[in-house]
N, CA, C and O atoms as a GROMACS GRO file, in nm:
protein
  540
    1UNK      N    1   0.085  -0.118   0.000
    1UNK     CA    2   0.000   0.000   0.000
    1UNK      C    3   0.090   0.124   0.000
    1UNK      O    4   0.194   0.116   0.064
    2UNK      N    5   0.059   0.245  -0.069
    2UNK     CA    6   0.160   0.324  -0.107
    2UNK      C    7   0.108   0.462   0.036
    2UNK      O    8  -0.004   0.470   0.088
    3UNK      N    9   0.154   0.496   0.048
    3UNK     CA   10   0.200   0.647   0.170
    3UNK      C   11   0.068   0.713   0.135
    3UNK      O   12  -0.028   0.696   0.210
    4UNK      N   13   0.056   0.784   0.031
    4UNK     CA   14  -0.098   0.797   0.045
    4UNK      C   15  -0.240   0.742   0.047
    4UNK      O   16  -0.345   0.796   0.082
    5UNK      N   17  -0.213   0.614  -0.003
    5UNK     CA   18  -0.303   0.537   0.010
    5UNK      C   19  -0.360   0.479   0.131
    5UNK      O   20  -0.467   0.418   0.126
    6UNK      N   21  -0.282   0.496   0.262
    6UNK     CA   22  -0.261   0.499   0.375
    6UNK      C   23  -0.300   0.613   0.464
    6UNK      O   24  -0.326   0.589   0.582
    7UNK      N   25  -0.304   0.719   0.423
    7UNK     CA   26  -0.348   0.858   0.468
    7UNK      C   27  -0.479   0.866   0.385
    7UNK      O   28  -0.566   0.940   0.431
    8UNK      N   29  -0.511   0.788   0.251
    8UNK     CA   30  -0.649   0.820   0.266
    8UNK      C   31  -0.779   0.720   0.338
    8UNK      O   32  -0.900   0.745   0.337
    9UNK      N   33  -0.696   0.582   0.409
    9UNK     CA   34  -0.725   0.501   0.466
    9UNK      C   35  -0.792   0.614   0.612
    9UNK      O   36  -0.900   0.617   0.671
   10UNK      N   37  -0.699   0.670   0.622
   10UNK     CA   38  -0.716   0.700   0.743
   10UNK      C   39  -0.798   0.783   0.753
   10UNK      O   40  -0.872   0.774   0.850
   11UNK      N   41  -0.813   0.866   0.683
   11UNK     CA   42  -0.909   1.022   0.644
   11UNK      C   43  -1.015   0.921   0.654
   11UNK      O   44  -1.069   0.932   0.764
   12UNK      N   45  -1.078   0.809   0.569
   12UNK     CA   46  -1.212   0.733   0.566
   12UNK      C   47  -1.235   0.719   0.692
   12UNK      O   48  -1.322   0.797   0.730
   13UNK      N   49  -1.185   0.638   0.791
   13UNK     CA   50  -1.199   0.620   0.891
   13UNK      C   51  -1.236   0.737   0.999
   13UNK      O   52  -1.313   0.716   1.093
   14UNK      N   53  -1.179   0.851   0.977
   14UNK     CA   54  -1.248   0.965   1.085
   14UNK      C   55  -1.332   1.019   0.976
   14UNK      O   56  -1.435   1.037   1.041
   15UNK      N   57  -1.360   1.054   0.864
   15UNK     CA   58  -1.500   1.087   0.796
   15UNK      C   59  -1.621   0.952   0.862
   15UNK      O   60  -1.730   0.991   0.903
   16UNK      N   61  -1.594   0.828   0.865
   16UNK     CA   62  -1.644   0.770   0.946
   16UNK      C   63  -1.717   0.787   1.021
   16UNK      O   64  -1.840   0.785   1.021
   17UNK      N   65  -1.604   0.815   1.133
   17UNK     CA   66  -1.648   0.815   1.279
   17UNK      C   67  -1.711   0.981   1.268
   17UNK      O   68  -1.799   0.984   1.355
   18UNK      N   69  -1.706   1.097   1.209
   18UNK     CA   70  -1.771   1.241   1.166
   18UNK      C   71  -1.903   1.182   1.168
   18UNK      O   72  -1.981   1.220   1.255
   19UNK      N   73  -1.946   1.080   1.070
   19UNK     CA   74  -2.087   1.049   1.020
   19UNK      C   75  -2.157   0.994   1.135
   19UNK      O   76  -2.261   1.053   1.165
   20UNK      N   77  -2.118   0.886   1.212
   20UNK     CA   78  -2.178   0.835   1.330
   20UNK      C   79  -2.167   0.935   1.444
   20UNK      O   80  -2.254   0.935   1.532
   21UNK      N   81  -2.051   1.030   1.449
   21UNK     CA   82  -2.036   1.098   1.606
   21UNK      C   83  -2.037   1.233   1.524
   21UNK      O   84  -1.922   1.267   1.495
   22UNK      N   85  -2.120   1.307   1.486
   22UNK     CA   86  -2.128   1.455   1.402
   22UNK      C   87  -2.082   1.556   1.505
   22UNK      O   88  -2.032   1.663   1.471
   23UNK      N   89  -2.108   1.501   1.695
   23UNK     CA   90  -2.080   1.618   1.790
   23UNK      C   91  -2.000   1.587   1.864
   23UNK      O   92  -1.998   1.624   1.981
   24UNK      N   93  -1.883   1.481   1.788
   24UNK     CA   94  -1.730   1.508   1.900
   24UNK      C   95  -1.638   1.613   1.874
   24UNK      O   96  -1.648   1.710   1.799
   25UNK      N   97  -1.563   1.582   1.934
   25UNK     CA   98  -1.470   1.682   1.925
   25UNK      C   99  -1.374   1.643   1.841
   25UNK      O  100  -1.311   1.538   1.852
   26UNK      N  101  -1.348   1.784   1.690
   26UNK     CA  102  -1.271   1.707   1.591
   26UNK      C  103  -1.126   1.712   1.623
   26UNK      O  104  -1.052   1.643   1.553
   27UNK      N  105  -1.063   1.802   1.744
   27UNK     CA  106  -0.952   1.814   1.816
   27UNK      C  107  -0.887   1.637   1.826
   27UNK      O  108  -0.777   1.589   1.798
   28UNK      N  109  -1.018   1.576   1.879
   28UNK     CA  110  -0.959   1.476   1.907
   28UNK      C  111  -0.966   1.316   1.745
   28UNK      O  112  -0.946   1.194   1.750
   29UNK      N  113  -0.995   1.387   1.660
   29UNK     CA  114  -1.016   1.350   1.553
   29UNK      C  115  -0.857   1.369   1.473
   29UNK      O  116  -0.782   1.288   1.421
   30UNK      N  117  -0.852   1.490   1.490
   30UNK     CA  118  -0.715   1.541   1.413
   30UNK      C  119  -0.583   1.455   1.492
   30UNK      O  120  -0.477   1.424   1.437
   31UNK      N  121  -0.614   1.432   1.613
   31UNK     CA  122  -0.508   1.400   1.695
   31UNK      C  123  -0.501   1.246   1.639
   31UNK      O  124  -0.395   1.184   1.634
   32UNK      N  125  -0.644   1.186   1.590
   32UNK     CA  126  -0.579   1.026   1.570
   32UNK      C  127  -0.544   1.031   1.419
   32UNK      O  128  -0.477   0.941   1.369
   33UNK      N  129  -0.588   1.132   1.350
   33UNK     CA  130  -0.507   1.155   1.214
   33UNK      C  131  -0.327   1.139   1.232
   33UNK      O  132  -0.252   1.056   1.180
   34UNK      N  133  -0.302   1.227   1.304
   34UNK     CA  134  -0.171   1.209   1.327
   34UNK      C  135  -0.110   1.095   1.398
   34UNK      O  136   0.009   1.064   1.399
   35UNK      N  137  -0.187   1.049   1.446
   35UNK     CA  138  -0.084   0.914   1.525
   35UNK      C  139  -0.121   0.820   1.471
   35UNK      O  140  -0.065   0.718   1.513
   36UNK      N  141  -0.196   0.804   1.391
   36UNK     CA  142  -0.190   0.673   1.253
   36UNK      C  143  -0.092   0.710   1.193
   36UNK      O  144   0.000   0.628   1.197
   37UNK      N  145  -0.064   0.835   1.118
   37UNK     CA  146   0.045   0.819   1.044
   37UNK      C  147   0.177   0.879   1.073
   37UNK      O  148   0.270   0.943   1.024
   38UNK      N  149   0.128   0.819   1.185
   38UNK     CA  150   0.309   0.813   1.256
   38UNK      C  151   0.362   0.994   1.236
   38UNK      O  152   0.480   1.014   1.206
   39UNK      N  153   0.283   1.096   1.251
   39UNK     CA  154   0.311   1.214   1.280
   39UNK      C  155   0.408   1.249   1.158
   39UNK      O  156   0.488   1.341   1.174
   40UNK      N  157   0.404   1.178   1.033
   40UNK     CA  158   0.470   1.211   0.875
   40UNK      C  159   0.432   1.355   0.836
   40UNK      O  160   0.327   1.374   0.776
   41UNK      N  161   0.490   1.429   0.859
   41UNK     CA  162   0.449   1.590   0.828
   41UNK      C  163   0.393   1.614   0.694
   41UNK      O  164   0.322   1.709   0.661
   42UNK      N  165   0.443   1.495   0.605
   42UNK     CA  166   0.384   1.532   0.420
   42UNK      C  167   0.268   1.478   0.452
   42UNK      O  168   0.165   1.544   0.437
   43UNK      N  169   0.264   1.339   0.507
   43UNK     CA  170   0.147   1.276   0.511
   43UNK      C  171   0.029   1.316   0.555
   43UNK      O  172  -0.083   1.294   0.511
   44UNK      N  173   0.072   1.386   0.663
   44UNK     CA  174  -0.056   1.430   0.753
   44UNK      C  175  -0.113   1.525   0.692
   44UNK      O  176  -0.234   1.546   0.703
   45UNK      N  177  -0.012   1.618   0.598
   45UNK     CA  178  -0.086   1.779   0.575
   45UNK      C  179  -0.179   1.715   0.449
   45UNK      O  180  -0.295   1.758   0.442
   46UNK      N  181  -0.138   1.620   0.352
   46UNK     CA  182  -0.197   1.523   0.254
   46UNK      C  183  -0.307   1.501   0.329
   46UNK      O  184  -0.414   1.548   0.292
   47UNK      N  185  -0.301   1.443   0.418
   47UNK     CA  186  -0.481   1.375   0.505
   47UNK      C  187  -0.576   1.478   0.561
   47UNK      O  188  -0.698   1.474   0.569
   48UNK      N  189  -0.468   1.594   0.605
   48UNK     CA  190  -0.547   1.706   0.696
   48UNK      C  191  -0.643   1.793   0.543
   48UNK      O  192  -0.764   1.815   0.537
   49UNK      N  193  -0.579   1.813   0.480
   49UNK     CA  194  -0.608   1.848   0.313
   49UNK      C  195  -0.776   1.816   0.273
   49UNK      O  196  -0.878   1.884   0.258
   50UNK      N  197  -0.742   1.676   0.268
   50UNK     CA  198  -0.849   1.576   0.226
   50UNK      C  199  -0.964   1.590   0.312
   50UNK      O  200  -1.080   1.576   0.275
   51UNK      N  201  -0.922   1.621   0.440
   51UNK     CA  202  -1.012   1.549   0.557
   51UNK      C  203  -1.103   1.727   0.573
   51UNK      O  204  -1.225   1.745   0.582
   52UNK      N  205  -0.998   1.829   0.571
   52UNK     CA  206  -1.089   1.923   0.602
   52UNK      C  207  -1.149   1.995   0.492
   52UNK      O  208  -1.208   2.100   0.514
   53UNK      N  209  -1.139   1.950   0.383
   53UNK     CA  210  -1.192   1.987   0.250
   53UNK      C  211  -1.344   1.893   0.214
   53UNK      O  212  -1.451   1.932   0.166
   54UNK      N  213  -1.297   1.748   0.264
   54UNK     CA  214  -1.445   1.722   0.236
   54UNK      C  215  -1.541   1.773   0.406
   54UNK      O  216  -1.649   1.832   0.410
   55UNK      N  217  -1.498   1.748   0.469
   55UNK     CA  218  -1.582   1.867   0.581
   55UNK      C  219  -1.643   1.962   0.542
   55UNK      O  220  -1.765   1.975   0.558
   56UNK      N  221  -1.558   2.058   0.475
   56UNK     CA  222  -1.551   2.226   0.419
   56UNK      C  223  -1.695   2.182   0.312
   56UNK      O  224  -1.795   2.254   0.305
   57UNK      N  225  -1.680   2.059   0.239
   57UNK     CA  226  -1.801   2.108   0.118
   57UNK      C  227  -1.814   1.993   0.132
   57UNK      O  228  -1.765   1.917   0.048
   58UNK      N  229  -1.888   1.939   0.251
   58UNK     CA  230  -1.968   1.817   0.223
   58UNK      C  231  -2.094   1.855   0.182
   58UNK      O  232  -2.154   1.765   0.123
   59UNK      N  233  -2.161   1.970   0.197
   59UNK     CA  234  -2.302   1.971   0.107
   59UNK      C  235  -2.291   1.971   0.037
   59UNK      O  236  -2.386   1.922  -0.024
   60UNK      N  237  -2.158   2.029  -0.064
   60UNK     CA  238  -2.207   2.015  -0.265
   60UNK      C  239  -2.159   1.869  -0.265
   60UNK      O  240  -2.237   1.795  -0.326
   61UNK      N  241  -2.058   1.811  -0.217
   61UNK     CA  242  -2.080   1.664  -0.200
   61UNK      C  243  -2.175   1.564  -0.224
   61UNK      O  244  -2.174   1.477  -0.312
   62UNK      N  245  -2.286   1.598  -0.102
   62UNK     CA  246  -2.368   1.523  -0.075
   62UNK      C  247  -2.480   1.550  -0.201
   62UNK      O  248  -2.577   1.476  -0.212
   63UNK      N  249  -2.464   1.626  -0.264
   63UNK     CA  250  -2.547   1.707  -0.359
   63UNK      C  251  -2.529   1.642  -0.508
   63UNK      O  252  -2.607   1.598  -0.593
   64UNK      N  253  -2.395   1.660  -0.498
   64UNK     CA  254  -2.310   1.571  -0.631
   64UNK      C  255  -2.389   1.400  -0.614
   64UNK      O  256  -2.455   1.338  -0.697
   65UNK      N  257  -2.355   1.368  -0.492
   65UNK     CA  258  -2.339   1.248  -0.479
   65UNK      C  259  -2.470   1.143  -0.525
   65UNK      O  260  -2.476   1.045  -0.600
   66UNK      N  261  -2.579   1.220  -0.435
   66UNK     CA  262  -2.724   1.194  -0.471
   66UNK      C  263  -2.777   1.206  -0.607
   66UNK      O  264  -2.852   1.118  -0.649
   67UNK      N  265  -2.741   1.315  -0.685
   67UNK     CA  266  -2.760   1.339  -0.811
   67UNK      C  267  -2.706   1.207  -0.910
   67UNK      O  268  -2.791   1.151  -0.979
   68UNK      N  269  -2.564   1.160  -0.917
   68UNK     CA  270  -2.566   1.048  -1.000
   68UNK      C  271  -2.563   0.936  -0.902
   68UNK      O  272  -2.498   0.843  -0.949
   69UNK      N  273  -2.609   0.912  -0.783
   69UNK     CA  274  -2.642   0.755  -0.748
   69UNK      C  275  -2.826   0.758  -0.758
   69UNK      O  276  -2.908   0.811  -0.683
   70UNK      N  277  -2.840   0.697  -0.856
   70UNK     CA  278  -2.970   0.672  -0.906
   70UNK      C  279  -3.047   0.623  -0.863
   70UNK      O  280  -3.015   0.504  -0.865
   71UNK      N  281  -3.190   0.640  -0.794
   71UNK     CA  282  -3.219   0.554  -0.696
   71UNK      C  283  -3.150   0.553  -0.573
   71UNK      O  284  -3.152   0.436  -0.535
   72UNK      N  285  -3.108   0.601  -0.516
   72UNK     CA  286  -3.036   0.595  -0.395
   72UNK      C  287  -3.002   0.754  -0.308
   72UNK      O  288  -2.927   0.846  -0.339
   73UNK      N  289  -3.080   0.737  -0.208
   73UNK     CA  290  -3.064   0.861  -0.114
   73UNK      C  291  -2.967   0.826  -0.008
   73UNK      O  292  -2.954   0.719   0.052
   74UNK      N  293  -2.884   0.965   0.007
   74UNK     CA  294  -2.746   0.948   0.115
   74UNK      C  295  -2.767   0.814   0.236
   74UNK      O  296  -2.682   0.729   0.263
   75UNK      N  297  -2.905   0.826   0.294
   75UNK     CA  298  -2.926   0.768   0.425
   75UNK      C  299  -2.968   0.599   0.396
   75UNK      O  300  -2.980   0.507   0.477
   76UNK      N  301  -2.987   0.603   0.241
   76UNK     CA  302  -2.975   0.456   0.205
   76UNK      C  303  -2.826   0.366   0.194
   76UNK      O  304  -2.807   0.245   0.193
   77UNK      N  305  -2.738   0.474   0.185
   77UNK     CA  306  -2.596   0.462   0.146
   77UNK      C  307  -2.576   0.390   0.288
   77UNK      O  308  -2.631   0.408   0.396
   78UNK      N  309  -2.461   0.289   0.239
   78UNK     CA  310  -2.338   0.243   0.374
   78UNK      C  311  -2.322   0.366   0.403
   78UNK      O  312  -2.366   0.461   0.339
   79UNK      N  313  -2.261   0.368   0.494
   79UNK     CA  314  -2.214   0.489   0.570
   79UNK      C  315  -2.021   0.443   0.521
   79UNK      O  316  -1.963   0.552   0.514
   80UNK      N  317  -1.978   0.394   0.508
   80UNK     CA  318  -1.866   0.362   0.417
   80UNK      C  319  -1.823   0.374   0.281
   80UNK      O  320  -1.716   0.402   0.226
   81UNK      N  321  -1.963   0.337   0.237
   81UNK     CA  322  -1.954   0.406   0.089
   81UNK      C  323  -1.990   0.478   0.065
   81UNK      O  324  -1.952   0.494  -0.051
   82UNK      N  325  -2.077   0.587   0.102
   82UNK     CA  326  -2.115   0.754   0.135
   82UNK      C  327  -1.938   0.794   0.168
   82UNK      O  328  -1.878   0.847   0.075
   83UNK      N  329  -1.882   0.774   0.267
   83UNK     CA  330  -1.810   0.865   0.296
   83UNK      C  331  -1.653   0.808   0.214
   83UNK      O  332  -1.546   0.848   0.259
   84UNK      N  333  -1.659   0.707   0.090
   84UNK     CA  334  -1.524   0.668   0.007
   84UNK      C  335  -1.586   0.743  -0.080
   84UNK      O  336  -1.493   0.804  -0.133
   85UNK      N  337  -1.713   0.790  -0.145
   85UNK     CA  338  -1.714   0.842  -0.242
   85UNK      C  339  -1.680   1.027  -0.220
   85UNK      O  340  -1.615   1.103  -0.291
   86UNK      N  341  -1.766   1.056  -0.076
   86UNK     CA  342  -1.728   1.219  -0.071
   86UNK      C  343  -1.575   1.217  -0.040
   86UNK      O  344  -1.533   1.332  -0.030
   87UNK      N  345  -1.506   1.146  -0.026
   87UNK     CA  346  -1.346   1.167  -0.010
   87UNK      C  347  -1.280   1.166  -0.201
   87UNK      O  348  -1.204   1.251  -0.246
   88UNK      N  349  -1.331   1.056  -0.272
   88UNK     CA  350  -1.313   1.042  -0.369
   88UNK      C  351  -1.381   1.176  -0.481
   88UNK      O  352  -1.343   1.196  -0.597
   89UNK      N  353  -1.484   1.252  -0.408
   89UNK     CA  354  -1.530   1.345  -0.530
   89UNK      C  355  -1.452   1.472  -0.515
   89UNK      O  356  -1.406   1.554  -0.594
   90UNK      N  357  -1.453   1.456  -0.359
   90UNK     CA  358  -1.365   1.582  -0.340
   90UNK      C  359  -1.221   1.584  -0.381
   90UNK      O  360  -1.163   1.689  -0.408
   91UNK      N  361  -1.179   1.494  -0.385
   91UNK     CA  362  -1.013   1.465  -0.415
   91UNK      C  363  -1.019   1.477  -0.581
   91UNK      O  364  -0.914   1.524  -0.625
   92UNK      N  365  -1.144   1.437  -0.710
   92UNK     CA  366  -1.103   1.456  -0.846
   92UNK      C  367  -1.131   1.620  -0.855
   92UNK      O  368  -1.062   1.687  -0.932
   93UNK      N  369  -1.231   1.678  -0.778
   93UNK     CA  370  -1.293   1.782  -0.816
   93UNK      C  371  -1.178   1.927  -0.812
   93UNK      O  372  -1.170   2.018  -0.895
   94UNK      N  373  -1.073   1.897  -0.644
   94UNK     CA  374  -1.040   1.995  -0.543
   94UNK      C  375  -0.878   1.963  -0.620
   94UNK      O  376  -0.834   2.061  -0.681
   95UNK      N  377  -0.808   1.863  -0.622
   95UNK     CA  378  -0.664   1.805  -0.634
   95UNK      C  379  -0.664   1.782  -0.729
   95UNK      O  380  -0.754   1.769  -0.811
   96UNK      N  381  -0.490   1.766  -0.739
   96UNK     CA  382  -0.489   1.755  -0.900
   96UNK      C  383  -0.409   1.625  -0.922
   96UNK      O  384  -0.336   1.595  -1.017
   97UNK      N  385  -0.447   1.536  -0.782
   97UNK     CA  386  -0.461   1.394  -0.851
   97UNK      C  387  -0.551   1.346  -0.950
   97UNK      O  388  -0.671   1.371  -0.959
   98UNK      N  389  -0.448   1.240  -1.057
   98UNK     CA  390  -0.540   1.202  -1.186
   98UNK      C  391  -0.671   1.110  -1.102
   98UNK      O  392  -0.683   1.048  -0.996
   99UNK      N  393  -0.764   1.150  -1.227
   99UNK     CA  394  -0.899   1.122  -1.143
   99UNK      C  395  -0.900   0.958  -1.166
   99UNK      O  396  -0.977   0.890  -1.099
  100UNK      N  397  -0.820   0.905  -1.252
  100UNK     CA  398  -0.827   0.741  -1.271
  100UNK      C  399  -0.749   0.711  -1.135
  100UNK      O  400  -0.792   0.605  -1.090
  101UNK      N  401  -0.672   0.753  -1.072
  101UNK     CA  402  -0.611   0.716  -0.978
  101UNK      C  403  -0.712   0.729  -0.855
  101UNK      O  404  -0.752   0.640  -0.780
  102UNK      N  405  -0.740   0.863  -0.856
  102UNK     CA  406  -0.889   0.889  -0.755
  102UNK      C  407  -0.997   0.763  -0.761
  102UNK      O  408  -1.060   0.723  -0.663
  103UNK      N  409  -1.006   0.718  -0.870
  103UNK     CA  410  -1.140   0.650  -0.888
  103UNK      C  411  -1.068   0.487  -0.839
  103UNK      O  412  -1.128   0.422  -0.754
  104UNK      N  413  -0.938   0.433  -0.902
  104UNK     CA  414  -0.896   0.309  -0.833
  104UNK      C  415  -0.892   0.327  -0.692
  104UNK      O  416  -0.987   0.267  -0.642
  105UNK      N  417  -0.813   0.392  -0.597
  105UNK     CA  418  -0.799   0.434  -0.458
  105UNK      C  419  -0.960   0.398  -0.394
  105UNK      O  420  -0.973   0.337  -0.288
  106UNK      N  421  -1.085   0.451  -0.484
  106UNK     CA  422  -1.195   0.504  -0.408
  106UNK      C  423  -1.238   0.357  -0.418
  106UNK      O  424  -1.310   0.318  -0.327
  107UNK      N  425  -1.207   0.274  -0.509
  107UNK     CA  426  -1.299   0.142  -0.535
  107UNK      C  427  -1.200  -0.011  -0.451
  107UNK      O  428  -1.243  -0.116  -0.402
  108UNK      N  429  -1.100   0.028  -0.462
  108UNK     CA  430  -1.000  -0.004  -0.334
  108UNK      C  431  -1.055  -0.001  -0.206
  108UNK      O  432  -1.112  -0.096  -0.154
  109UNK      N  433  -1.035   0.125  -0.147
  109UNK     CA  434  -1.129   0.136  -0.013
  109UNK      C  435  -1.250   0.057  -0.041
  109UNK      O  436  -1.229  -0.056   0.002
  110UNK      N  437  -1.349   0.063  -0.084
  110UNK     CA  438  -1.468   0.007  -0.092
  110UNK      C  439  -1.452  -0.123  -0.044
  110UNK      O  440  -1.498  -0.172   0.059
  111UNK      N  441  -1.381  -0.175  -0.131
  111UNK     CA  442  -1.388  -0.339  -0.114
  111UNK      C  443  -1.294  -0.364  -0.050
  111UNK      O  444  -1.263  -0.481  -0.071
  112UNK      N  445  -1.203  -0.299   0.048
  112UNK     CA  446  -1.155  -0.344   0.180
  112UNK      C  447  -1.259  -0.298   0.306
  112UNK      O  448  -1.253  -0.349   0.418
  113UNK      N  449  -1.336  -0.214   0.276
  113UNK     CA  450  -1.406  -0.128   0.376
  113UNK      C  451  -1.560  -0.185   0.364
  113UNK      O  452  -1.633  -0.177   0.463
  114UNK      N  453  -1.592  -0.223   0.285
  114UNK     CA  454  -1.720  -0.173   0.242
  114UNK      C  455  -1.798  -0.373   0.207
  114UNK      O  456  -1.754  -0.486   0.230
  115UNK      N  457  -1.893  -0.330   0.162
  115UNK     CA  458  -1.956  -0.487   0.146
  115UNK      C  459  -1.915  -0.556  -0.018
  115UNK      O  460  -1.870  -0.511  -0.123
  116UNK      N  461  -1.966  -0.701   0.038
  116UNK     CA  462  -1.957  -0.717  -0.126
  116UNK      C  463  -2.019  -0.677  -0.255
  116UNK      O  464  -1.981  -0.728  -0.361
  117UNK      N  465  -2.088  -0.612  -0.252
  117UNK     CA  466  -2.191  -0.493  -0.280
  117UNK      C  467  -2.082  -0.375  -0.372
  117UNK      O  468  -2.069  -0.358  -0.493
  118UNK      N  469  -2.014  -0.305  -0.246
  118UNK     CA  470  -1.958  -0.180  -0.234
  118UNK      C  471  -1.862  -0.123  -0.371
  118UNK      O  472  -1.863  -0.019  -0.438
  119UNK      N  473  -1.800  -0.217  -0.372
  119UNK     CA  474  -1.674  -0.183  -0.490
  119UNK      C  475  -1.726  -0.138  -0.654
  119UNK      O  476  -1.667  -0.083  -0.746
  120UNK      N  477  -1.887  -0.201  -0.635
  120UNK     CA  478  -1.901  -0.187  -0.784
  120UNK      C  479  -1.975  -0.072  -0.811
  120UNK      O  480  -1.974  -0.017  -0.921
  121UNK      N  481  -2.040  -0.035  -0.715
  121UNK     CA  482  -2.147   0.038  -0.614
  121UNK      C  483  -2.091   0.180  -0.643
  121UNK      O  484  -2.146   0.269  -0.707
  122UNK      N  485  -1.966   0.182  -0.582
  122UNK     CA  486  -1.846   0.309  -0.607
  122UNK      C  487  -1.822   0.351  -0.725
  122UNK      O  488  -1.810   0.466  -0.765
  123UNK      N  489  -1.815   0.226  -0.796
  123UNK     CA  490  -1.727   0.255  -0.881
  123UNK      C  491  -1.858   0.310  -1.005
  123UNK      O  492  -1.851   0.405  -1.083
  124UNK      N  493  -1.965   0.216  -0.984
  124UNK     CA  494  -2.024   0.272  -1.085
  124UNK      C  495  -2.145   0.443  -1.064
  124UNK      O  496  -2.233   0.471  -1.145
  125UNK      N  497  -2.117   0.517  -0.954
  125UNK     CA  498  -2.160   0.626  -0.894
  125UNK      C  499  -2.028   0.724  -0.949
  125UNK      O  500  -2.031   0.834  -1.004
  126UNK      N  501  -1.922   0.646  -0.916
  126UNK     CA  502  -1.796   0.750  -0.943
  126UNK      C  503  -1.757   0.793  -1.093
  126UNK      O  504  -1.719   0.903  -1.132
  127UNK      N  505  -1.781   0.646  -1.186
  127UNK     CA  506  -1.737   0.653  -1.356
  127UNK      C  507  -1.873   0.745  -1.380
  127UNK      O  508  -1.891   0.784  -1.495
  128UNK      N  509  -1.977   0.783  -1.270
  128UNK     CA  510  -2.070   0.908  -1.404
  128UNK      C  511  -2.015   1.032  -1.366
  128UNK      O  512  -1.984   1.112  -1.455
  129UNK      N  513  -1.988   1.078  -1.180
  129UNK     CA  514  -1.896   1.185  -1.172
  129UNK      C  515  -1.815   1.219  -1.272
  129UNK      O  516  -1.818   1.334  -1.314
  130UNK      N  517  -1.745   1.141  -1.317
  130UNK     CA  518  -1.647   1.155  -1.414
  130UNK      C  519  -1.644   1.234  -1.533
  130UNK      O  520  -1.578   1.331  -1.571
  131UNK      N  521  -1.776   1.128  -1.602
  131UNK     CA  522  -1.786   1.140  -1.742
  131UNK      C  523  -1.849   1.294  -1.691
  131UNK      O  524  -1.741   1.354  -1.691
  132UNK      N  525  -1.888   1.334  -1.675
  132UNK     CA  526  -1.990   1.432  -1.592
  132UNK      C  527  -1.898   1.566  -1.588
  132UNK      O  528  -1.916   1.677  -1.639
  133UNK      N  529  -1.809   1.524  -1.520
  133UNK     CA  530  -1.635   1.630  -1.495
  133UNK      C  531  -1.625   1.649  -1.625
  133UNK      O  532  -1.654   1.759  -1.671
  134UNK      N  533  -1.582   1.545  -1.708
  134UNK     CA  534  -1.535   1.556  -1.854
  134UNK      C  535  -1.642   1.679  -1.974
  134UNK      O  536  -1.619   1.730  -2.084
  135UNK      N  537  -1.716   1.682  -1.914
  135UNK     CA  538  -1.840   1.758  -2.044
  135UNK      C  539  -1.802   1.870  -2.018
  135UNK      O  540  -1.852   1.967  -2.077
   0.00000   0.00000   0.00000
């Protein structure tokens, strides 16, 4: 698993725990950002990036998101695959990681994270983002 792929492991995991616990304290959120990844100063500002950007615009997110998952409202979503895809829309939309890389990473997570369901689930919500970006 490559250094960022690992920091965006981790970002999923407190977008996560954001979705189930909306009123902790993200002090103590940021703090396990950093001690997963071993306090890597590139790494972390890479995760802190990710993590407070999809925060920052999780409503056009959630907005994006609903719009091409067809049939499917946020609160029908895993709560895993809701929050690999707002990490994944925000990362093709915001960064200028290639979005094929965005979109493997996002379908990755899925199907380590997510059900047997999930991976295709992602992937096929994420390839209309795309084409969508592209017009």
């Amino acid at each position: 698993m490559s250094r960022r792929s690992r920091a965006r492991e981790v970002v999923l995991q407190v977008l996560y725990e954001d979705d189930l616990n909306p009123d902790r304290n993200m002090a103590v959120a940021d703090e396990f950002l950093r001690g997963r990844l071993n306090h890597d100063v590139e790494l972390v500002a890479f995760a802190s990036e990710l993590l407070s950007g999809v925060r920052r615009n999780r409503g056009e997110l959630n907005a994006l998101l609903e719009a091409r998952a067809e049939n499917w409202s946020l609160a029908r979503m895993a709560v895993t695959d809701r929050n690999v895809m707002r990490l994944a829309i925000y990362e093709m939309l915001y960064t200028d990681t290639p979005s094929r890389v965005v979109l493997n990473e996002a379908i990755e997570l899925a199907r380590r994270y997510g059900s047997k369901q999930s991976a295709p689930f992602v992937n096929g919500v994420l390839d209309r983002v795309l084409r969508d970006q592209k017009k």
